[in-house]
DRENLUM-445938 format. One record per residue (C-alpha): residue number from 1; y negated, x negated, z negated. Coordinates in Angstrom, 1 decimal. Layout:
! residues N
[NUM [Y X Z]]
...
***
This chain:
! residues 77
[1 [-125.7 -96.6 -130.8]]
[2 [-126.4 -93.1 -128.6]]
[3 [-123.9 -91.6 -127.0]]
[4 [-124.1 -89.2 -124.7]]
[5 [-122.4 -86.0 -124.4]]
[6 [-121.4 -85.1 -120.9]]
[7 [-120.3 -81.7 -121.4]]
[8 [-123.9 -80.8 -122.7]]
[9 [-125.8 -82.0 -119.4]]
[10 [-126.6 -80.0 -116.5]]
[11 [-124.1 -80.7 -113.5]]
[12 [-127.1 -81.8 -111.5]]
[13 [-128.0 -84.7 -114.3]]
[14 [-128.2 -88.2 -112.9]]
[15 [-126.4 -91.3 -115.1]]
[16 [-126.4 -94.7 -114.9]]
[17 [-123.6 -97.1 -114.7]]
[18 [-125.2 -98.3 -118.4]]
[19 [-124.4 -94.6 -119.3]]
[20 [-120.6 -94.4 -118.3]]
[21 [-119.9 -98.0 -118.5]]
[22 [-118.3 -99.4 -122.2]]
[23 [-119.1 -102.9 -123.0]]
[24 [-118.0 -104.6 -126.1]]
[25 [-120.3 -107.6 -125.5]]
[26 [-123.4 -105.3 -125.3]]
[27 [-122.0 -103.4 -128.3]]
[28 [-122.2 -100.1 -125.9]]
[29 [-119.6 -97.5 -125.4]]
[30 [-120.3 -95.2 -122.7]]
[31 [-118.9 -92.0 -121.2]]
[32 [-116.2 -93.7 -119.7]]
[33 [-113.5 -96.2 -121.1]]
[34 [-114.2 -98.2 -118.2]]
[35 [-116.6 -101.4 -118.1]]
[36 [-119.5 -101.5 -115.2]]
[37 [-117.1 -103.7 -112.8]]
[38 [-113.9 -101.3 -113.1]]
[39 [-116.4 -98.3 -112.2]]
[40 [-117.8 -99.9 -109.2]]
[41 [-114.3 -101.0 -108.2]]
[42 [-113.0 -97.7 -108.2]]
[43 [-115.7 -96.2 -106.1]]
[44 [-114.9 -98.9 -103.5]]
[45 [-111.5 -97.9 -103.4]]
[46 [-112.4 -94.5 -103.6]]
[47 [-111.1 -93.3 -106.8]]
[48 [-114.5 -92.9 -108.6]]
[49 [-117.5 -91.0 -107.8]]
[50 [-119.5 -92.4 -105.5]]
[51 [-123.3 -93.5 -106.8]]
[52 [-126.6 -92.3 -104.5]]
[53 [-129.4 -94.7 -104.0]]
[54 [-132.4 -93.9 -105.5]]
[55 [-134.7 -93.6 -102.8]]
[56 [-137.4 -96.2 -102.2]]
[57 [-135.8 -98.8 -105.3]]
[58 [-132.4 -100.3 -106.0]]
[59 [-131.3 -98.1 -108.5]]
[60 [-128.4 -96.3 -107.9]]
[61 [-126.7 -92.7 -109.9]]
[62 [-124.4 -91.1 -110.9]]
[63 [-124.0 -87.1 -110.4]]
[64 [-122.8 -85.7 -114.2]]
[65 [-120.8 -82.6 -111.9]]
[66 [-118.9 -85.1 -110.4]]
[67 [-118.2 -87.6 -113.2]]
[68 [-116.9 -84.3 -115.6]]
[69 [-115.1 -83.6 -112.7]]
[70 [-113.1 -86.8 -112.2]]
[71 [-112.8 -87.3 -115.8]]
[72 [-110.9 -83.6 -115.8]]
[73 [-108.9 -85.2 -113.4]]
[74 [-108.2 -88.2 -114.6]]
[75 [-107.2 -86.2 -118.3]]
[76 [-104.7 -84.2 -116.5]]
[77 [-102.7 -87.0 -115.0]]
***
């Protein structure tokens, strides 16, 4: 299993939700505690980052800046 460090990626990296979510049925653990439907959640309510669209497909990323920065956040509550 790879995890990866966020505080050695450049703020401007792009993740995906595979690479924050943590999901005991894939056997992944991610950047986050958080599984891929908790994540997506939150952004709608506005309490996560919020993804970009990759233009021209249906992918969709995450900004690493932002992510360290809610995590921060989320440490000091």
């Amino acid at each position: 299993m790879h995890i990866i460090n966020i505080d050695s990626l450049p703020d401007t990296a792009q993740l995906t939700i595979a690479e924050l979510e943590t999901s005991q049925a894939k056997g992944r653990r991610g950047i986050t505690r958080l599984s891929g439907s908790q994540i997506r959640r939150l952004e709608a309510a506005g309490q996560f980052p919020q993804s970009r669209l990759i233009i021209g497909t249906r992918s969709r990323f995450y900004v690493a800046g932002e992510v360290k920065k809610w995590l921060a956040e989320q440490a000091s509550q």
